[in-house]
C-alpha positions, 0 to 999 in steps of 0.5 A: 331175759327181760328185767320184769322175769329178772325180778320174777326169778329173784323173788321166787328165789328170795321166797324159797330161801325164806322157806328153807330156812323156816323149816330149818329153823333153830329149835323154839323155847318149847321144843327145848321145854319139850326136849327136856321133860321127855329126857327127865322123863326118859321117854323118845322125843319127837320135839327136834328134827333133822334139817337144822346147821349147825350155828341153829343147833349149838344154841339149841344144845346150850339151852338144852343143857341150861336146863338140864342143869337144874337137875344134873349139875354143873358143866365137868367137861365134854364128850366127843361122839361121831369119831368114826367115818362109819358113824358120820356116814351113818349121820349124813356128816364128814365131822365128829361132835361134841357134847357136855358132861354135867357132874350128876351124869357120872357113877362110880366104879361097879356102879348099878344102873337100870337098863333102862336109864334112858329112853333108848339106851346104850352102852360104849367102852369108852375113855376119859382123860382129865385137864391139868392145865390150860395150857393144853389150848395151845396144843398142836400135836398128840405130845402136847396134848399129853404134856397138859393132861392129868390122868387116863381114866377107864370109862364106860358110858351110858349114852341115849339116843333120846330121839324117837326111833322114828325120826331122821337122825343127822349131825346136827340133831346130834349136836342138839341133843348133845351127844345123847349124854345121859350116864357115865362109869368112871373107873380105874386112873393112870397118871399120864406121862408126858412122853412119846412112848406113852403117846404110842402106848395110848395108841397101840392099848387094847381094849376088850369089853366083856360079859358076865361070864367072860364073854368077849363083846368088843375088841379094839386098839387105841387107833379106833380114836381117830388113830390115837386117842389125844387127836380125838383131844385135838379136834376138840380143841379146834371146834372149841376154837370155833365158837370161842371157848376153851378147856380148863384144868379139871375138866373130863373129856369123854373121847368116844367109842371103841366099839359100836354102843349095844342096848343094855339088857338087865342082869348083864355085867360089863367089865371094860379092860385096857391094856398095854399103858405104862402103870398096868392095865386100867379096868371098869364095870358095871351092872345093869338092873331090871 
């Protein structure tokens, strides 16, 4: 190949690069702006697309909640979605994600909450565990993990899929939107014991969500995370890692779904009991309004 189709070739390919990474680029101020005043306002967004990496998405999230902040509080804690192979597949990524919890996101036991408290909104059984230490950073196994967390705490969460049904959903968009983290049910709490029993009692607990007239919705074990619900924990730890950032005494991890998330319909009640921990079995409800 002569030089001069040399140099031909290497601009067109410089220019390509350049347009790909225009139309991937992170999200701007006022698509964030946007963002916000559409998850305010509980109405689909259409400000973020599908397309970004990651490096441009998590700056797009720390904005997002910045701001969110203003109105929902303080960081808490994280949450953890994508925990299935189904739900990456789903998204077109070999990888769970995570979000933040702000303290105004979460309602008390038998809380009351619309069915329409976001956008596209959803319900999941879920689980929470509560930092006692940070020593919990160096953690390699589940029974480290164990040694460092306070309490167990049942939990349903009220996710939002934010996005507009109408856009193209990936990991990275997930992540941008953080998680959907919109609401949250805290329920009844066990003290976590630092032991191999209890790390095997986490993952062989069932959990069952049902109506309000005692209608089975969901059914699953504590394998459903990831095989046991600390390697959920211990993911977070390594992505934390990544970005240079670590867990502090206190802070509430959400762990993902045992179910697939279902859209609430008003005057439904949903009761989420686990059993099969040391302490008796852990419960959670919750009632959507019109």
């Amino acid at each position: 190949m002569k030089p001069s189709a040399k140099l031909l070739l290497l601009g067109g390919t410089l220019a390509l690069l350049a347009a790909v990474k225009l139309f991937a680029a992170s999200p701007t101020r006022d698509a964030i702006h946007e963002l916000t005043a559409d998850y305010l306002a509980r109405r689909p967004s259409q400000s973020l697309h599908a397309g970004m990496t990651l490096a441009e998405a998590r700056p797009a999230q720390k904005n997002f909640v910045k701001q969110l902040m203003r109105t929902l509080g303080r960081p808490i804690g994280f949450k953890v979605g994508l925990i299935s192979k189904a739900a990456q597949a789903a998204a077109g990524t070999t990888s769970p994600a995570r979000g933040v919890l702000l303290e105004k996101m979460l309602l008390p036991n038998g809380a009351q909450v619309s069915a329409r408290f976001g956008s596209r909104p959803l319900y999941e059984p879920d689980l929470i565990v509560v930092v006692k230490d940070a020593s919990i950073n160096d953690a390699k196994t589940p029974l480290d993990v164990a040694k460092h967390l306070r309490e167990i705490v049942a939990f349903i969460e009220l996710p939002d899929r934010i996005v507009a049904e109408s856009e193209k959903v990936d990991g990275s968009l997930i992540t941008a939107i953080n998680v959907g983290a919109r609401l949250g049910v805290l329920g009844d709490r066990v003290k976590v014991q630092p032991t191999a029993e209890f790390v095997e009692a986490l993952e062989k607990m069932v959990v069952t969500a049902t109506d309000e007239k005692g209608t089975e919705l969901a059914r699953a074990d504590g394998k459903s995370l990831m095989g046991n619900p600390l390697n959920v924990v211990l993911w977070l730890l390594r992505d934390l890692a990544a970005t240079g950032e670590k867990l502090k005494p206190g802070d509430l991890l959400s762990l993902g779904t045992f179910a697939p998330p279902k859209p609430p319909t008003a005057g439904q009640s949903l009761t989420v009991r686990y059993e099969g921990l040391p302490g008796g079995p852990l419960k959670v409800s919750a009632r959507f309004t019109p």
